[in-house]
C-alpha positions in Angstrom: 13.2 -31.1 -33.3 16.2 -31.8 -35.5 19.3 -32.3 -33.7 21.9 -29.2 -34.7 25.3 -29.4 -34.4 27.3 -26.6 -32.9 28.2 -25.5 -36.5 24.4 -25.2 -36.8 24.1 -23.3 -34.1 26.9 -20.7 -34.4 25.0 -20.2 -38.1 21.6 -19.5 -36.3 23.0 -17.4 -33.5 21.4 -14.0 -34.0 18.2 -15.7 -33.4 16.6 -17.0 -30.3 15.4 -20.3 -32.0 18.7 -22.2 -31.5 18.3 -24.9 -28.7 20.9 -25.0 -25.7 23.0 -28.2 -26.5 22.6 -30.5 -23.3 25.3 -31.4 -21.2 25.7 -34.2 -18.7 24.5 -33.2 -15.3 27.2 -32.2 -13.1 27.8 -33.1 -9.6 24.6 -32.3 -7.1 23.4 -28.9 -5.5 21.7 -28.6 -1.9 18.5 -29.0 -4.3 19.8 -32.2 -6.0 18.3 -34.8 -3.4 14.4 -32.8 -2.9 14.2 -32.3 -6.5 15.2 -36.1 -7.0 11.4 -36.1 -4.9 9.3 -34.8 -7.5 9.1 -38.5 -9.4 6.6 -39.6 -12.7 4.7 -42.0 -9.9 3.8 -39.3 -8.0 2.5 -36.9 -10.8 1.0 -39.6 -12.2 -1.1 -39.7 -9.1 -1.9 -36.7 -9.1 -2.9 -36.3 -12.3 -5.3 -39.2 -12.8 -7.3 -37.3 -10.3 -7.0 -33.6 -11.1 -7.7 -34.7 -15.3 -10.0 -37.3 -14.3 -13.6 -38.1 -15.4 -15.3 -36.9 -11.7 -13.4 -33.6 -12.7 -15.8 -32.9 -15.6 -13.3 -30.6 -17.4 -12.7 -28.3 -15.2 -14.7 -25.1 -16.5 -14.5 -22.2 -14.5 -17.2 -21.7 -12.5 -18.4 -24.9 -13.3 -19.1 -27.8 -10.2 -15.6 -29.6 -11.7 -13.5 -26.3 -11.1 -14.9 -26.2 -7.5 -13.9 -29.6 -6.7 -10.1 -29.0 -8.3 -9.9 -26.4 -6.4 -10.7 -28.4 -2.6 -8.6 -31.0 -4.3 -5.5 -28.4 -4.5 -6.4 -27.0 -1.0 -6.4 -30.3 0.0 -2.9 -31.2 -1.5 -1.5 -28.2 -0.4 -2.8 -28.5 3.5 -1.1 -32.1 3.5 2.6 -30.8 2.4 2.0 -28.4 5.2 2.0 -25.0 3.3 0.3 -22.2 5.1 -3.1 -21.1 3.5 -2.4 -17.7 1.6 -5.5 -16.6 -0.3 -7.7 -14.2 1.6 -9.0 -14.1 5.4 -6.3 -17.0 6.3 -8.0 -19.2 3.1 -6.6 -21.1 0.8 -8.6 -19.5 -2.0 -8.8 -16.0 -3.3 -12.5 -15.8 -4.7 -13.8 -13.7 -7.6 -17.4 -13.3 -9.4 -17.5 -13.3 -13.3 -20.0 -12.4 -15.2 -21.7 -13.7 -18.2 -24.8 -12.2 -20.5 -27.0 -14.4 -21.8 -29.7 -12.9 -24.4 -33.5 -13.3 -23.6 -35.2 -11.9 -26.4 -33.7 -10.4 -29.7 -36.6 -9.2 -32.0 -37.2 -6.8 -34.8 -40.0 -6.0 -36.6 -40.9 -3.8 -39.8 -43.1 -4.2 -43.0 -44.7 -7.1 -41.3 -42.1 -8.9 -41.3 -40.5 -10.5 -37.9 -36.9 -10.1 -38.2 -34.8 -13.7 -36.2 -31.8 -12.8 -33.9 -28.8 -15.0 -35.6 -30.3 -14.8 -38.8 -31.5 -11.6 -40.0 -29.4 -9.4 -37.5 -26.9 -9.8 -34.5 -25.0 -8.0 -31.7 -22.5 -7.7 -29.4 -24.4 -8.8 -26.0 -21.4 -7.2 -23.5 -21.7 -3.8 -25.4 -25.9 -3.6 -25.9 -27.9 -2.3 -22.8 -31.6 -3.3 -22.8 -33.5 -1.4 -25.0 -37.5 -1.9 -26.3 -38.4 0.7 -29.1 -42.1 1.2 -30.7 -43.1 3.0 -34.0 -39.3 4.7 -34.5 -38.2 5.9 -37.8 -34.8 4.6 -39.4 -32.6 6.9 -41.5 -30.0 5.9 -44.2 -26.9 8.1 -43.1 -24.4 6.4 -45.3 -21.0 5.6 -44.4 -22.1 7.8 -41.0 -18.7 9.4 -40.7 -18.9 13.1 -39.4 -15.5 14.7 -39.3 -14.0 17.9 -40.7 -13.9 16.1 -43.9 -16.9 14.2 -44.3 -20.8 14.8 -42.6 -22.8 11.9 -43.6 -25.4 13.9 -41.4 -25.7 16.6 -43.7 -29.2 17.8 -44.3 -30.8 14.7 -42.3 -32.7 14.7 -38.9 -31.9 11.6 -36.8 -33.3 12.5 -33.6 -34.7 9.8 -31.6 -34.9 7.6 -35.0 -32.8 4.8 -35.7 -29.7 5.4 -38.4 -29.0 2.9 -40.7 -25.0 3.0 -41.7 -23.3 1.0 -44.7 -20.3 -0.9 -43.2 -16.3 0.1 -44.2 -15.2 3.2 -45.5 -15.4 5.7 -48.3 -13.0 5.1 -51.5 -12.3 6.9 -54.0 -12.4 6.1 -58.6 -9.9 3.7 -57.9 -11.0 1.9 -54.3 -8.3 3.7 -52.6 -9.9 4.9 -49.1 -10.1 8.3 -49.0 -8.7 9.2 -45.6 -7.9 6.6 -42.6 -10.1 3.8 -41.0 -12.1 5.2 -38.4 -13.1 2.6 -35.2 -17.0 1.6 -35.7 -17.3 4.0 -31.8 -16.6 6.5 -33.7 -19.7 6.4 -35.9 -21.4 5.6 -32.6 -20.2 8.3 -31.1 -21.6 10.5 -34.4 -24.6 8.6 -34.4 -25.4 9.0 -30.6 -24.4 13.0 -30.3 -26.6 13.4 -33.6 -30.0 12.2 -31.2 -29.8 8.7 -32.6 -31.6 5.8 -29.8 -30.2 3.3 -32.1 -27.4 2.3 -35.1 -28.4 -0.5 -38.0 -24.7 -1.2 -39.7 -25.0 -3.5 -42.5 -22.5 -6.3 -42.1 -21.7 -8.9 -44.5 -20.6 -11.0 -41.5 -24.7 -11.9 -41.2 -24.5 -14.6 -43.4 -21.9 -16.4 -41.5 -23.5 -16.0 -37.6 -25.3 -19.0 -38.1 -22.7 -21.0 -37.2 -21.8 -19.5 -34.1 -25.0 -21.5 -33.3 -25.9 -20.5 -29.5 -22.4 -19.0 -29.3 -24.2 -15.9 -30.2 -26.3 -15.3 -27.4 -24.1 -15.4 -24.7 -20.5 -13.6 -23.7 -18.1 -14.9 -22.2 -17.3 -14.1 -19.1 -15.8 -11.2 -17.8 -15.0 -9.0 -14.9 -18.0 -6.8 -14.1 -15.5 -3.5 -13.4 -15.9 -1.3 -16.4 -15.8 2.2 -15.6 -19.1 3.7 -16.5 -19.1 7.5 -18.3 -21.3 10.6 -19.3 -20.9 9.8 -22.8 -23.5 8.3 -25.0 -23.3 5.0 -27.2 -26.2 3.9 -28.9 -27.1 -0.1 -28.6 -25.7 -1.2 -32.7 -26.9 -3.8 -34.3 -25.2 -6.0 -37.1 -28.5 -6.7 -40.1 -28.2 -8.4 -43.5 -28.3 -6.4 -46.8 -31.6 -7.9 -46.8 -33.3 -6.8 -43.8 -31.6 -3.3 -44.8 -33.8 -3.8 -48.0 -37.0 -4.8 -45.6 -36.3 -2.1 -43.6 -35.7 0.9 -46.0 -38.4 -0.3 -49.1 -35.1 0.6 -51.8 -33.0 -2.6 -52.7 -29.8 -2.0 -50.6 -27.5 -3.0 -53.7 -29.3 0.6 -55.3 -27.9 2.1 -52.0 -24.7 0.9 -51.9 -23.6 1.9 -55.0 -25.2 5.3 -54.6 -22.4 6.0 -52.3 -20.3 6.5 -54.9 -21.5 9.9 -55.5 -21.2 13.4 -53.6 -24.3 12.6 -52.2 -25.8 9.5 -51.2 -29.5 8.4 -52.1 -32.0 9.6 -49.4 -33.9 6.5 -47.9 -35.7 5.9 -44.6 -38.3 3.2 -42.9 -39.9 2.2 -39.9 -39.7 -0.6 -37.5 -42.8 -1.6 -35.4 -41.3 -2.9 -32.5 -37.1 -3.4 -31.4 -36.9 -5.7 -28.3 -33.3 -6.4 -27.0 -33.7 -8.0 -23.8 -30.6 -9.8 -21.9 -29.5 -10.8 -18.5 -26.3 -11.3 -16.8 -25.8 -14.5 -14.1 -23.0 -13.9 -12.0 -20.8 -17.2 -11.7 -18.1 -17.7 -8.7 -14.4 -18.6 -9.3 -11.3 -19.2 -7.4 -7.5 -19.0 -7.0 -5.8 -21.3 -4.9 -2.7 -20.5 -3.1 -0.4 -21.7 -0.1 2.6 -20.1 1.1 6.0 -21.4 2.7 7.4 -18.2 4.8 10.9 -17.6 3.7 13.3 -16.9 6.6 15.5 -13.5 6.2 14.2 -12.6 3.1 10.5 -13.5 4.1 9.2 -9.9 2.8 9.9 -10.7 -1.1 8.2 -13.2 -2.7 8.5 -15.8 -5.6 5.4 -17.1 -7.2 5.2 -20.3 -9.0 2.0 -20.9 -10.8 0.2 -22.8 -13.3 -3.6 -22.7 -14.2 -6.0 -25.3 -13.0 -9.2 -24.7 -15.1 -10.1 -26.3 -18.2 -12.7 -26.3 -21.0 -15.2 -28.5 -19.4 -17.4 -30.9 -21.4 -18.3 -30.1 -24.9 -21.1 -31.4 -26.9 -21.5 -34.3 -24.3 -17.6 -34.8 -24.2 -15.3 -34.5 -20.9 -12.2 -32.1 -22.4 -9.8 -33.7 -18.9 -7.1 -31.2 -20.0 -4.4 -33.8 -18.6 -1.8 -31.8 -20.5 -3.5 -28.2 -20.5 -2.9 -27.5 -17.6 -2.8 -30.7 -15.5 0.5 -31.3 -16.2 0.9 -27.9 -14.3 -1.0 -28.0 -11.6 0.3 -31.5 -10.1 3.9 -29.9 -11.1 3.0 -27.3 -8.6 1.8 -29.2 -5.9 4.9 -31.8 -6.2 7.5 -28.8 -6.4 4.9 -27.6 -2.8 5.9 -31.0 -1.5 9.3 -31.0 -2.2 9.9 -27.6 -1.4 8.5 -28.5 2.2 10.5 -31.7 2.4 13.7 -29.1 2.2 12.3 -26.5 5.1 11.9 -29.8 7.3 15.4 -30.7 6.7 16.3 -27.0 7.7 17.2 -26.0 3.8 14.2 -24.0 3.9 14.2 -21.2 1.1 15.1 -17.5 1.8 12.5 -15.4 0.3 8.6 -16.5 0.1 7.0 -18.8 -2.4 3.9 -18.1 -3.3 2.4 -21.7 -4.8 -0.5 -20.4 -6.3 -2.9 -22.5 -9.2 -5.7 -20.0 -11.1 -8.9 -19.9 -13.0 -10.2 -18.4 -15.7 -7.0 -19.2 -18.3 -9.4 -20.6 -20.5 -11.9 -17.7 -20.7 -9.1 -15.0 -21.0 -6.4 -15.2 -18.0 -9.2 -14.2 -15.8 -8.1 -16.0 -12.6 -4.4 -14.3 -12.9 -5.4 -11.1 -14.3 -7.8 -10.8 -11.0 -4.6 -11.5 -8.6 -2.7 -8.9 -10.2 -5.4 -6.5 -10.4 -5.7 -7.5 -6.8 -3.1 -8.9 -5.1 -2.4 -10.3 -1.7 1.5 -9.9 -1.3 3.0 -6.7 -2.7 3.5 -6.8 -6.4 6.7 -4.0 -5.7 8.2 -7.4 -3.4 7.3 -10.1 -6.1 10.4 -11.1 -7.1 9.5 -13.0 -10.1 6.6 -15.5 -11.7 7.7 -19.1 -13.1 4.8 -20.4 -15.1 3.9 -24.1 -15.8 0.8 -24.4 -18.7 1.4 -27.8 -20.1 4.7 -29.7 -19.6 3.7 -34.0 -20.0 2.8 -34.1 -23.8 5.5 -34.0 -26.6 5.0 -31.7 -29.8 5.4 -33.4 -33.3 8.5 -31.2 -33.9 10.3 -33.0 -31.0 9.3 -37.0 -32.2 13.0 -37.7 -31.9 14.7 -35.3 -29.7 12.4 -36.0 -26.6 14.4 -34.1 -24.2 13.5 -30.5 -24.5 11.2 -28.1 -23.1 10.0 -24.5 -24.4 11.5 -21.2 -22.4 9.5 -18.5 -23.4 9.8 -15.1 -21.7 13.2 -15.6 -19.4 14.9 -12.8 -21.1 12.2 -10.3 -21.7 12.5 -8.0 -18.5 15.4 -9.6 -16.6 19.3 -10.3 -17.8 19.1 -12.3 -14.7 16.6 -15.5 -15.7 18.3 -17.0 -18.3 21.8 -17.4 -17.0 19.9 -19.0 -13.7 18.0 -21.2 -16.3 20.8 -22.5 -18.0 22.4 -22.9 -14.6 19.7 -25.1 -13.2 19.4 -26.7 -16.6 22.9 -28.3 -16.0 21.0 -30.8 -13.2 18.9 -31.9 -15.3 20.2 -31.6 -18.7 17.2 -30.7 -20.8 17.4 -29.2 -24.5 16.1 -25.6 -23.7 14.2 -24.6 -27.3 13.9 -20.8 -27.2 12.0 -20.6 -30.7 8.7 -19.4 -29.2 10.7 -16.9 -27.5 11.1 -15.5 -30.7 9.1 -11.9 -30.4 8.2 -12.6 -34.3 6.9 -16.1 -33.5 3.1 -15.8 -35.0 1.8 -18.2 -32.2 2.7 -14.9 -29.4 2.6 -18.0 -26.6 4.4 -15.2 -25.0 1.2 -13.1 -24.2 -1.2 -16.5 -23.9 -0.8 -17.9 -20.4 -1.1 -16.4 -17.0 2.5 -15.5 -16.2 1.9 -12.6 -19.0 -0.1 -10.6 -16.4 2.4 -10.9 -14.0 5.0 -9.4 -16.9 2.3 -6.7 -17.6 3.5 -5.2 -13.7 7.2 -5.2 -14.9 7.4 -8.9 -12.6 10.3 -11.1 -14.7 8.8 -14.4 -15.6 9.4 -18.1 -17.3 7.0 -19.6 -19.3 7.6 -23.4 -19.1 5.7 -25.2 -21.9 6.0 -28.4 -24.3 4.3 -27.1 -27.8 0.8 -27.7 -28.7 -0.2 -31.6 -30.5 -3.1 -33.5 -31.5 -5.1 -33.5 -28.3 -4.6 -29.7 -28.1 -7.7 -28.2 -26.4 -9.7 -31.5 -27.6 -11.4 -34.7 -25.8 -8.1 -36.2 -26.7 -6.0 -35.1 -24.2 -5.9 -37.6 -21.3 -4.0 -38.8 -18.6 -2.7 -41.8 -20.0 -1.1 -39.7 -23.1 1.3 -37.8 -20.7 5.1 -38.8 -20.9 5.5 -39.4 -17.1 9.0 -39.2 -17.4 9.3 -35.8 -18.9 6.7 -34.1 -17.4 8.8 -35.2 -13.9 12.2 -33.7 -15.6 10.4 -30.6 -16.6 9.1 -30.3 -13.5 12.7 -30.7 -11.9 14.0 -27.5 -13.8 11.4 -25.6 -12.8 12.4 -26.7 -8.7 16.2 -26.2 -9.3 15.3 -22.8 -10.7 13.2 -21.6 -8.0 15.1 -22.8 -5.6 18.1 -20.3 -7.1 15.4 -17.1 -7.3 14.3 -18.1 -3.8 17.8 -18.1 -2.2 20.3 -15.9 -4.0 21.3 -12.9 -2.1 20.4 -10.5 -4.9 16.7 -10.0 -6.0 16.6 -10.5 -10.0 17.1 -7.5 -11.5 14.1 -5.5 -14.0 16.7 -4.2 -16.5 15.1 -4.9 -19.8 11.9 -4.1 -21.6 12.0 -6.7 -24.6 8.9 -7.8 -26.7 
């Protein structure tokens, strides 16, 4: 980042992209000489094991997850936390999900229509399903509201409906009332006696290079609250199997929707065979607790994830940066928090040293402690997040000495004034710029302290900027700036320490983007 002067920055103030100007440190707190314990030898360490080869990347649910995770335990059992996951563990367990398709087949006209190529689906949404002989209907744009009925006139029990995809327009391609939501026309299609909807999708052409992407989910949470209501299986074809499937070129279709009254078509298929199956996969947060004293009933989490991206077409993705640099942060602040309780400077209220899974695959491992938590979300005090703080982001080159805040101000007009406070012992350039609620990156709702925010808990979001090796086989241990990540990790200590043993819990007086 460039360096701005303070004319600079009185010129940007009105904006949250302005860097704090670093001061020299002043003279040392009670923290000064434990936070002075958290050195680049040590998470250097550290992270050559946690980001190493034997780790395999880390995937949740994946043998290199399992073996971070006793690693953390480990880590955590030496500094002497107490375990704090469930039944006096040190982990907090939780089964995902993942559907992986079996068969995907259509045919009609003789023809054997290919999953991938001639038609797709959403596996998470589609329930098994094996039809014989069933009719298929054209039923246009399928909208049915008070001001269209694409079901006028046409009998679509127990048949399959064919639907063009988008939305009616009008002479001059203006749509003639609002987008609906493709349920919708489930919905339509389902209470009409449909078993199944065919949309035509010019997406088809492109699912190829999904490659096996295609026939499995990710993985997810198997908690969805089953209804009454009825939603066909849908399945995304190509103009061309719509062709196949109806005997009238589809182009002759399409533009017959253009008139009051579309063209009447309909087909058969011989045989529909969606087959999938979903494995169940085991995952884990870790977390260890040092009991505060008269404050021991709130709590102060400090967290960062410890899952990766695994290996990738043969490649170990170490993730030394995202979110190594984290997770050894969390288990040197562990250390030198318990280096401070032995020395009777113990901390106040609770901290909750906690690493998660499932930040790669959609903030799974976080999403399931707040979905579920252990200590009283009503008593948690406030979430300081650590997802990758050892690399250096091009914009920074030359101005080394900075790290991202995102998030301190957002529900709290306590955070950043305790921030900037700590900041003063180690006199980092605090860049707010991803802070920024226009900021098109939205880091904001990206990591795992998000799903703390999501229960009204304040939070920090400690992060150096994306580079290079961002999410690629690139990002190793010997490309993290020892130095910094140590520094970073330092304000993150000072500022805990402050949550952990002011007399006031931090305020929840805002409600900011």
């Amino acid at each position: 980042m460039k360096k701005f002067t303070f004319i600079a920055c009185l010129l940007a103030s009105g904006t949250v992209a302005c860097a704090q100007m670093a001061k020299p440190p002043v003279k040392p707190v009670a923290a000064t000489p434990f936070a002075k314990g958290i050195t680049a030898a040590d998470l250097k360490k550290h992270l050559y094991i946690v980001a190493g080869d034997d780790m395999e990347g880390r995937e949740t649910g994946k043998p290199g997850q399992y073996k971070a995770a006793k690693y953390i335990s480990e880590q955590f059992k030496r500094v002497g936390l107490q375990p704090a996951g469930v039944d006096g563990s040190w982990e907090q367990p939780f089964s995902l999900f993942q559907d992986t398709l079996v068969t995907g087949k259509i045919v009609a006209n003789g023809r054997t229509l290919e999953f991938g190529k001639d038609f797709y689906t959403g596996l998470r949404e589609n329930k098994n399903q094996t039809l014989a002989q069933t009719g298929v209907v054209f039923a246009g744009y399928g909208i049915s509201n008070e001001q269209m009925n694409s079901y006028d006139g046409l009998d679509v029990t127990d048949k399959i409906v064919l639907l063009a995809e988008g939305e009616p327009v009008d002479a001059d391609g203006k749509p003639l009332f609002p987008k609906g939501q493709l349920k919708d026309k489930l919905r339509a299609a389902g209470g009409k006696g449909a078993k199944a909807v065919f949309i035509v999708s010019s997406n088809v052409s492109q699912i190829g290079r999904a490659g096996s992407r295609i026939r499995k989910t990710g993985l997810y949470f198997n908690d969805e609250i089953t209804t009454m209501e009825y939603i066909p299986n849908s399945y995304f074809i190509s103009s061309d199997m719509a062709t196949t499937l109806l005997s009238t070129p589809y182009k002759e279709l399409q533009e017959s929707l253009k008139k009051p009254k579309p063209t009447p078509a309909s087909g058969q298929i011989t045989e529909l065979v969606f087959e999938k199956e979903a494995v169940e996969t085991k995952s884990s947060n870790v977390l260890g607790m040092l009991p505060g004293t008269d404050k021991k009933d709130e709590y102060l989490f400090i967290t960062a994830h410890y899952d990766h991206i695994g290996v990738i077409n043969g490649k170990i993705h170490n993730g030394a940066d995202d979110d190594g640099s984290g997770t050894v942060s969390v288990i040197a602040m562990a250390e030198a928090f318990m280096k401070a309780k032995k020395a009777g400077k113990g901390p106040r209220r609770t901290i909750i040293f906690m690493t998660v899974a499932g930040e790669e695959k959609g903030l799974l491992g976080s999403r399931y402690y707040t979905d579920h938590p252990i200590y009283p979300l009503g008593n948690t005090v406030a979430d300081l997040n650590i997802d990758m703080i050892g690399r250096i982001d091009p914009e920074h080159a030359k101005d080394t000495n900075y790290v991202y805040i995102i998030g301190d101000d957002k529900l709290s007009s306590d955070l950043r004034p305790i921030s900037e406070k700590a900041n003063l012992q180690t006199g980092l350039k605090l860049d707010y710029k991803y802070n920024d609620p226009n900021d098109p990156n939205r880091f904001y709702y990206r990591s795992d302290h998000y799903m703390f925010a999501q229960k009204k808990i304040p939070i920090i979001f400690y992060f150096n900027g994306v580079h290079a090796d961002y999410h690629g086989a690139g990002d190793t241990p010997d490309k993290i700036h020892y130095p910094m990540l140590a520094k970073r990790a330092q304000l993150v200590f000072y500022t805990a320490w402050e949550v952990a043993n002011r007399a006031d819990r931090i305020k929840v007086d805002r409600n900011e983007k």
